[in-house]
VONUVO-719968 format. One line per field, with one value per residue (C-alpha): residue number from 1; x, z, y negated. Coordinates in nm, 4 decimals, padded with zeros to 6 digits. Each point is the difference from the previous one (the first is absolute). Example, Ala and Ser with C-alpha at 12.3 -4.5 7.8 and 13.67 -1.06 7.14 Angstrom:
residues 2
num <- [1/2]
u <- [01.2300/00.1370]
w <- [00.7800/-00.0660]
v <- [00.4500/-00.3440]
END
This chain:
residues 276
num <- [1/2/3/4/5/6/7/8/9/10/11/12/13/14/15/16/17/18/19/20/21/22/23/24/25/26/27/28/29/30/31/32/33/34/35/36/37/38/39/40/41/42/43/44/45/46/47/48/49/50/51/52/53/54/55/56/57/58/59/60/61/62/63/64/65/66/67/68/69/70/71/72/73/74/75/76/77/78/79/80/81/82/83/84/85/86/87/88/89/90/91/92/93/94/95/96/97/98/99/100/101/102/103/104/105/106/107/108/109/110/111/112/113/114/115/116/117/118/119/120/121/122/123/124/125/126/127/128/129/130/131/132/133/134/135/136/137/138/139/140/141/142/143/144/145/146/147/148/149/150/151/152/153/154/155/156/157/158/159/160/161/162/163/164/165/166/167/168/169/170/171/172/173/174/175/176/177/178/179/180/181/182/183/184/185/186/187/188/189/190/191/192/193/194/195/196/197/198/199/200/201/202/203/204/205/206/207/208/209/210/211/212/213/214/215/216/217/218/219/220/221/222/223/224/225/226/227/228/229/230/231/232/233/234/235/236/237/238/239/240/241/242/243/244/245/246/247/248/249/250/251/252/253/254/255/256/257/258/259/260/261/262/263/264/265/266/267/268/269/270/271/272/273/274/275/276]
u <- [-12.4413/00.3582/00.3394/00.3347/00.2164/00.3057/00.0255/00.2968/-00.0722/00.3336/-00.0576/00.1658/00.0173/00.3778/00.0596/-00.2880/00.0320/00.4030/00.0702/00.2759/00.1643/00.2188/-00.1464/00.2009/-00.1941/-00.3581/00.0265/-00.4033/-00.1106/-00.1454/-00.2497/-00.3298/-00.1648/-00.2766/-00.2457/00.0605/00.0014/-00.3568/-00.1019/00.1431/-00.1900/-00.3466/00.0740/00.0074/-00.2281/00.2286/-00.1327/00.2483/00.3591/00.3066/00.2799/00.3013/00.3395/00.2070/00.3089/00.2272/-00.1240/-00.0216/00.1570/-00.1539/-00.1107/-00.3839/-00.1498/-00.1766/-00.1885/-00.1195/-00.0971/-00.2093/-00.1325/-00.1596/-00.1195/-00.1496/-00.1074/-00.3283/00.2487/00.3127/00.2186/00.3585/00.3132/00.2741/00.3442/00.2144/00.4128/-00.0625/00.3790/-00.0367/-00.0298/-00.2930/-00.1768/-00.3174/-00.0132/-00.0289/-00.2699/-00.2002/00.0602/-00.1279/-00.2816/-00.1424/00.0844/00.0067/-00.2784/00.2190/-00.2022/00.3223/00.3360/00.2452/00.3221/00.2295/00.2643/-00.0099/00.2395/00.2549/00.2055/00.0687/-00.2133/00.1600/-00.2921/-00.3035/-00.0023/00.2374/-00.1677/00.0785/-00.3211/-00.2187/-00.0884/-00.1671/-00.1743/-00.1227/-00.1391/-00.1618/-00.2139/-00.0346/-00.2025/-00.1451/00.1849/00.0324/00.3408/00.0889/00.3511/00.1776/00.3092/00.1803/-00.0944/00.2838/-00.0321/-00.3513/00.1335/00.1492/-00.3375/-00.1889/00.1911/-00.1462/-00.3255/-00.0263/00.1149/-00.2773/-00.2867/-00.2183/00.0607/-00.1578/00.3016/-00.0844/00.2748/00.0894/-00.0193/-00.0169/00.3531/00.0933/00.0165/00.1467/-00.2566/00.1055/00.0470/-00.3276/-00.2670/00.0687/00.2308/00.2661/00.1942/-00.2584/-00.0735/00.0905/-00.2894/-00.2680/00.1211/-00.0628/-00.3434/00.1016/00.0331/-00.3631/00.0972/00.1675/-00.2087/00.1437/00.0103/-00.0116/00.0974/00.0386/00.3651/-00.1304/-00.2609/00.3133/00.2253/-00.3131/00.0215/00.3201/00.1946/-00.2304/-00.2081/-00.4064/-00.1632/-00.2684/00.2301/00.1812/-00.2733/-00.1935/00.1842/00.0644/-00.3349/-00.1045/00.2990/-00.0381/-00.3780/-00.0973/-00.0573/00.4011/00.0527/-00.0469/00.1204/00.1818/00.1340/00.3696/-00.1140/00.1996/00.3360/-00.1849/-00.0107/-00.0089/-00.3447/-00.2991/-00.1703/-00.3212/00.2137/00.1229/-00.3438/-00.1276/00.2923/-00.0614/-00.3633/00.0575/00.2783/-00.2335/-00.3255/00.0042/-00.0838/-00.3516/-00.1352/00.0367/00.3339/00.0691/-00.1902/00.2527/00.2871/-00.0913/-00.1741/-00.0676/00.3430/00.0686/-00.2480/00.0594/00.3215/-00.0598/-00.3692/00.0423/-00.0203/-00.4024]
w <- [01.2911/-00.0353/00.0552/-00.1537/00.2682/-00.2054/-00.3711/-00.1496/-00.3543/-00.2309/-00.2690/-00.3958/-00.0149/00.1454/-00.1136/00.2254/00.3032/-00.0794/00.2114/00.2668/00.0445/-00.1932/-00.1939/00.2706/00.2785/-00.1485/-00.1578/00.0283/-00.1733/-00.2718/-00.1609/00.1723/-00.0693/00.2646/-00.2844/-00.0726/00.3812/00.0072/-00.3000/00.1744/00.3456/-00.2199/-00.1248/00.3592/00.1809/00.2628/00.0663/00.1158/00.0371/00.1506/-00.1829/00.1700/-00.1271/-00.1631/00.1283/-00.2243/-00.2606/00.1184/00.3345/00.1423/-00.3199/00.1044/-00.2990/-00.1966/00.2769/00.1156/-00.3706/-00.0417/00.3119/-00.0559/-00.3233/00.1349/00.3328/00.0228/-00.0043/00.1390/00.2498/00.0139/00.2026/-00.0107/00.1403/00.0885/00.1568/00.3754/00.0028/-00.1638/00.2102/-00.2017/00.0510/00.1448/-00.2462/-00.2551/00.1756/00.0182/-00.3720/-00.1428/00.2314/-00.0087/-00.3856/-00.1514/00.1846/00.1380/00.2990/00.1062/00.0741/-00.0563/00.1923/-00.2326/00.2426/-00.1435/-00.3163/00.2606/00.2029/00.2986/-00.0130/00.3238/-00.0892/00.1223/00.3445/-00.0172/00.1647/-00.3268/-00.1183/00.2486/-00.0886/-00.3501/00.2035/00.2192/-00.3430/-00.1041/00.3512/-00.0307/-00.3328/00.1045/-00.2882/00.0290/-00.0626/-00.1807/00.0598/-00.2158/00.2018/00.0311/00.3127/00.1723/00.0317/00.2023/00.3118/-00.0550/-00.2029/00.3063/00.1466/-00.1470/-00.0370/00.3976/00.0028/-00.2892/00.1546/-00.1873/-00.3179/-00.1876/-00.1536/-00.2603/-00.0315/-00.3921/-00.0474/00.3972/00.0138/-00.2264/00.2613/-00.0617/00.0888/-00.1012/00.3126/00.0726/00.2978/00.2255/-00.2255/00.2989/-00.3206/-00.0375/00.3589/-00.0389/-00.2325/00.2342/00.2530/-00.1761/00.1368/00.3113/-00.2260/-00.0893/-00.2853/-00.1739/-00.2913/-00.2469/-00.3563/-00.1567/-00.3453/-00.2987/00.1724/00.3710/-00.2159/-00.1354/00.2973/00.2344/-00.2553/00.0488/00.2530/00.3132/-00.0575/-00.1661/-00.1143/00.2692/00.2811/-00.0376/-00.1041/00.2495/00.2785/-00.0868/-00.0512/00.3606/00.1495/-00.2092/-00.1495/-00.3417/00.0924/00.0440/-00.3233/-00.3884/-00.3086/-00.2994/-00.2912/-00.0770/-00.3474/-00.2492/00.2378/00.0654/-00.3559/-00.0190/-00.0578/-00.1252/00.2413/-00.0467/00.1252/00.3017/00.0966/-00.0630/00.1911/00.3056/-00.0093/-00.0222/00.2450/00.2905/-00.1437/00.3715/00.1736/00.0678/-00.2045/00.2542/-00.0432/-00.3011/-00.0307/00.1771/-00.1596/-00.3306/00.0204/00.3346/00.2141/-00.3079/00.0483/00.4004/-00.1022/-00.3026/-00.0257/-00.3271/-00.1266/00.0366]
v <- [08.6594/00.1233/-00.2448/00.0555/-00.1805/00.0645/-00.0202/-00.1820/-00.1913/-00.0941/-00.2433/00.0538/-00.3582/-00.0384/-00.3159/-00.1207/00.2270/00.1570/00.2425/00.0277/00.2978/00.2461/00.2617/00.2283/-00.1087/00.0309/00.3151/00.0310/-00.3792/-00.0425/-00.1706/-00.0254/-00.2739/-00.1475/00.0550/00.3995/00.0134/-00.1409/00.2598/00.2585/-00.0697/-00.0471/00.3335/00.1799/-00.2018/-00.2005/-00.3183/-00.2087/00.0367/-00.1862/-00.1216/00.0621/-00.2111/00.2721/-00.1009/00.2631/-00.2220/-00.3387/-00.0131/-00.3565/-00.1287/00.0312/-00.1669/00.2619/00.1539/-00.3164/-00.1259/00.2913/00.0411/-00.3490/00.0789/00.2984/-00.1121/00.2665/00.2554/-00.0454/-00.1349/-00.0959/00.0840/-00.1868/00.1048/-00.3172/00.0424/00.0021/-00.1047/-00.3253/-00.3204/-00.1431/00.3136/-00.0963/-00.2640/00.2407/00.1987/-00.3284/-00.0175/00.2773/-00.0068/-00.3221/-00.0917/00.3240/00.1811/00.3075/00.2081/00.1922/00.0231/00.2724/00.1209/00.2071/00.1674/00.2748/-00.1761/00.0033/00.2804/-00.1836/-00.3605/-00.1926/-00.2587/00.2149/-00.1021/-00.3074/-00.2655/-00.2136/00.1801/-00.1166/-00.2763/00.1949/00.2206/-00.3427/-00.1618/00.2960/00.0535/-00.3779/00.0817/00.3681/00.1259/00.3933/00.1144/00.3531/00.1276/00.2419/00.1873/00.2641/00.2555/-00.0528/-00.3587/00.0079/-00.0686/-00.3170/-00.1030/00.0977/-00.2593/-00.2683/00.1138/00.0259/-00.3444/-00.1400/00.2043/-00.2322/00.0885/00.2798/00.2254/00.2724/00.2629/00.0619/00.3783/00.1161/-00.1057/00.3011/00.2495/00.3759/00.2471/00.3200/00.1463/00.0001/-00.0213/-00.1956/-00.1895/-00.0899/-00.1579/-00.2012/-00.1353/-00.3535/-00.0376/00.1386/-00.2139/-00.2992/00.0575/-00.1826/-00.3501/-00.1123/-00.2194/00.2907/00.1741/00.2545/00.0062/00.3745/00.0251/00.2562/00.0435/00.1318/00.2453/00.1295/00.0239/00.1482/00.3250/00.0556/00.3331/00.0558/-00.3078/-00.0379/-00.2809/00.1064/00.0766/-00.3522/-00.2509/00.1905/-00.0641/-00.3594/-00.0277/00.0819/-00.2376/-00.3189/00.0451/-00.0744/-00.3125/-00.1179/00.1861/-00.0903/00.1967/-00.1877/00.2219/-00.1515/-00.0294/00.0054/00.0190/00.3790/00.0483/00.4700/-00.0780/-00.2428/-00.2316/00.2101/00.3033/-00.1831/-00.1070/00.3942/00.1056/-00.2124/00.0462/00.4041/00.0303/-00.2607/00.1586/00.2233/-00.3718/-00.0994/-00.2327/-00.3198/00.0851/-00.0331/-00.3071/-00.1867/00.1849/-00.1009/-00.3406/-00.1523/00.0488/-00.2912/-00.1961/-00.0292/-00.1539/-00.1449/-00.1470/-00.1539/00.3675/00.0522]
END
């Protein structure tokens, strides 16, 4: 089995699901309907897949992710990014959980330079509803703003948090990636796990770094089994989904077997059950 835990769909339909954001600050969506998403996952074998809320194109608006997520139920799962700054926040978790079938929430820092809000106690009480509902939460940030994350996630050791694309980490100077230490020693926080996308492939081949010597060495300090791959499809757009999946396969293909078992399907599945 192989699981896409990060594909982003985009609906045609505007009128239905319009989207939010100017044209300047999506340069990458398009059209990609759930449906050509499904075709396109038939076509290179990956099983299941989560939809992550594109919020470029719909900032909060969660609703066509979590339509066809429902309509699709054997194959995907939805996240759902809600504003931690609003009062009525964990109201809106509840929401789109318990009416609209949602299996995640999303944290999008990264929108932001500076966000004062991501260890404001104002948020707590979001991060409170979702441990209260053992919803996993995926946050999306900037590299420079793990420390104050880490903050949080010390104090909400009960909820599972999956790091959106390793935090996006610069690795080109190579072993032993001293640019890159805050990442490794997120090891010390069990409820961390890392999501590896398209993105890190990219950055891990770049100046003194290797795929091998960086996914390697987080490999022996997390395990495969704190780590999951998702391909940032269509957002990573240079090349097809099937070339994403061939790329991660090729550039991992040094791990044992047992690894990449986990990588690519049951890391998921220990967070998200709904996924076998």
């Amino acid at each position: 089995m192989i699981i896409d835990t990060h594909v982003h769909i985009v609906a045609p339909d505007q009128h239905r699901y319009p989207r939010k954001l100017a044209p300047a600050n999506s340069a990458w969506v398009t059209d990609m309907p759930g449906e050509t998403m499904l075709d396109l996952m038939d076509e290179v074998g990956i099983d299941r897949a989560m939809l992550v809320q594109a919020h470029s194109a719909y900032e909060y608006d969660n609703n066509y992710i979590a339509d066809f997520a429902l309509k699709r139920p054997q194959r995907f799962v939805s996240v759902c990014i809600v504003d931690p700054t609003r009062p009525d926040a964990p109201e809106q978790l509840t929401y789109w959980v318990k009416e609209r079938g949602v299996r995640g929430l999303r944290l999008f820092p990264a929108a932001e330079r500076d966000p004062q809000w991501l260890d404001d106690q104002r948020t707590f009480p979001l991060w409170e509803r979702a441990a209260a509902m053992d919803i996993p939460v995926c946050v999306c940030l900037r590299f420079r703003q793990l420390p104050r994350l880490c903050i949080v996630i010390k104090r909400y050791p009960q909820v599972r948090v999956a790091l959106d694309h390793l935090g996006s980490p610069r690795l080109e100077d190579g072993p032993p990636f001293e640019k890159a230490a805050p990442l490794f020693d997120l090891v010390k926080l069990p409820n961390v796990y890392l999501k590896f996308s398209t993105v890190n492939l990219y950055a891990a081949a770049m100046g003194k770094s290797t795929p091998e010597a960086f996914f390697g060495r987080l490999l022996n300090v997390f395990g495969a089994r704190r780590m999951m791959w998702g391909s940032n499809f269509p957002n990573t757009n240079d090349r097809s989904l099937k070339e994403q999946l061939g790329l991660a396969l090729d550039k991992l293909s040094f791990l044992p077997e047992a690894d990449h078992r986990w990588l690519f399907a049951d890391t998921a599945r220990s967070l998200w059950p709904m996924l076998g």
